[in-house]
C-alpha positions in Angstrom: -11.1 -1.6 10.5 -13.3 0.2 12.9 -10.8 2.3 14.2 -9.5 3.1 11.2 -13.2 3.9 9.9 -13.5 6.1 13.3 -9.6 8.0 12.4 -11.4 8.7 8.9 -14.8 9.9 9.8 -13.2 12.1 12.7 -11.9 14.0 9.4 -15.2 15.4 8.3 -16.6 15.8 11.6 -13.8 17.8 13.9 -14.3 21.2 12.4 -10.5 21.8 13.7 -9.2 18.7 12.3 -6.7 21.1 9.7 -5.1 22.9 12.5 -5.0 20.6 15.9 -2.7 17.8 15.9 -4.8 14.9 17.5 -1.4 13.5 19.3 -1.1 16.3 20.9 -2.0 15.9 24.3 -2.0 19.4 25.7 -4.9 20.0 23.1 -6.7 16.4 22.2 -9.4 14.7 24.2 -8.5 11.0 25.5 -10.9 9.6 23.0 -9.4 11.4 20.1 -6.0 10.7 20.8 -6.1 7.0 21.3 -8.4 6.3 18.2 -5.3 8.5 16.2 -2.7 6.6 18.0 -3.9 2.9 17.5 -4.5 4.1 13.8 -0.7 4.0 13.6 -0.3 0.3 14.3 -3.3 -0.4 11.4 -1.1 -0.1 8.6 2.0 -2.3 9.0 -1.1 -5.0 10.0 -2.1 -4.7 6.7 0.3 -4.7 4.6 1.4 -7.7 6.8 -1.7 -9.3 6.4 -2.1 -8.7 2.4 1.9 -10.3 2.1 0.5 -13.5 4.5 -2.6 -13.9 2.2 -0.5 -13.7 -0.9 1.9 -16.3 0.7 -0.8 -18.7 1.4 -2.7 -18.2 -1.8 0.5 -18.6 -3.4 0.8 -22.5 -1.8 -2.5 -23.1 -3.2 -1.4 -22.9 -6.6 1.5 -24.9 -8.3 2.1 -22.0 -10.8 4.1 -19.0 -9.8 3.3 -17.5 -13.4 -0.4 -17.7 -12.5 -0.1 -16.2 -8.7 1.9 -13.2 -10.5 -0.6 -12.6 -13.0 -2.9 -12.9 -10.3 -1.4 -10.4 -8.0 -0.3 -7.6 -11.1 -4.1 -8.2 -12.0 -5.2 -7.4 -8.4 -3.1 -4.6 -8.4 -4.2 -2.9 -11.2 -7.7 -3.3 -10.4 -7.1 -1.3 -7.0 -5.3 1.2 -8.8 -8.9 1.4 -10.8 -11.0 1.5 -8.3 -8.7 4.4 -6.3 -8.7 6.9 -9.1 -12.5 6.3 -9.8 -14.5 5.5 -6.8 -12.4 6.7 -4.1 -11.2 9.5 -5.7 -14.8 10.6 -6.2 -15.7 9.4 -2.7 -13.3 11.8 -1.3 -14.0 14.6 -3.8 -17.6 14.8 -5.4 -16.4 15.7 -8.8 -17.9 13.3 -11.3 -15.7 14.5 -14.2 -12.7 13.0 -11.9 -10.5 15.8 -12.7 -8.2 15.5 -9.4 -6.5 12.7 -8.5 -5.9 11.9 -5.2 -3.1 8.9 -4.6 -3.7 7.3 -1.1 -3.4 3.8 0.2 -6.7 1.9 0.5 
């Protein structure tokens, strides 16, 4: 999560972030390649990790019924929270008029 924290923050503070590729190693520094390149192995982790956790709260409970409600319920609040609070986190703009569909 720290890398991943570092990947994001490098966009608002490397002024040339919109026109250097940070894997490119004819024009990166060693720093800011590798916190881009491990980036890429964050993902699939997570999505990994959010299928295990479902698995094992799913043994918990005896009721598949409630572990989908449980899950759709869960989903739709992130969907919430992206078009609201990070939407506005990445923008500024309180009357939310862009939406902005990433993976959070």
């Amino acid at each position: 999560m720290i890398l991943m924290a570092l990947d994001h923050a490098r966009d608002y503070t490397n002024t040339g972030y919109m026109f250097a590729d940070p894997t490119n190693l004819e024009t990166t520094t060693p720093i800011l390649f590798f916190t881009r390149w491990i980036t890429h192995f964050c993902a699939p982790i997570f999505v990994f990790l959010a299928g295990t956790s479902a698995f094992l709260y799913g043994q918990k409970k005896a009721s598949k019924n409630h572990l989908s409600k449980f899950l759709f319920t869960r989903g739709l609040w992130l969907v919430f929270i992206e078009l609201t609070l990070v939407n506005f986190a990445w923008t500024f703009d309180f009357t939310l008029s862009v939406h902005i569909f990433q993976v959070i």
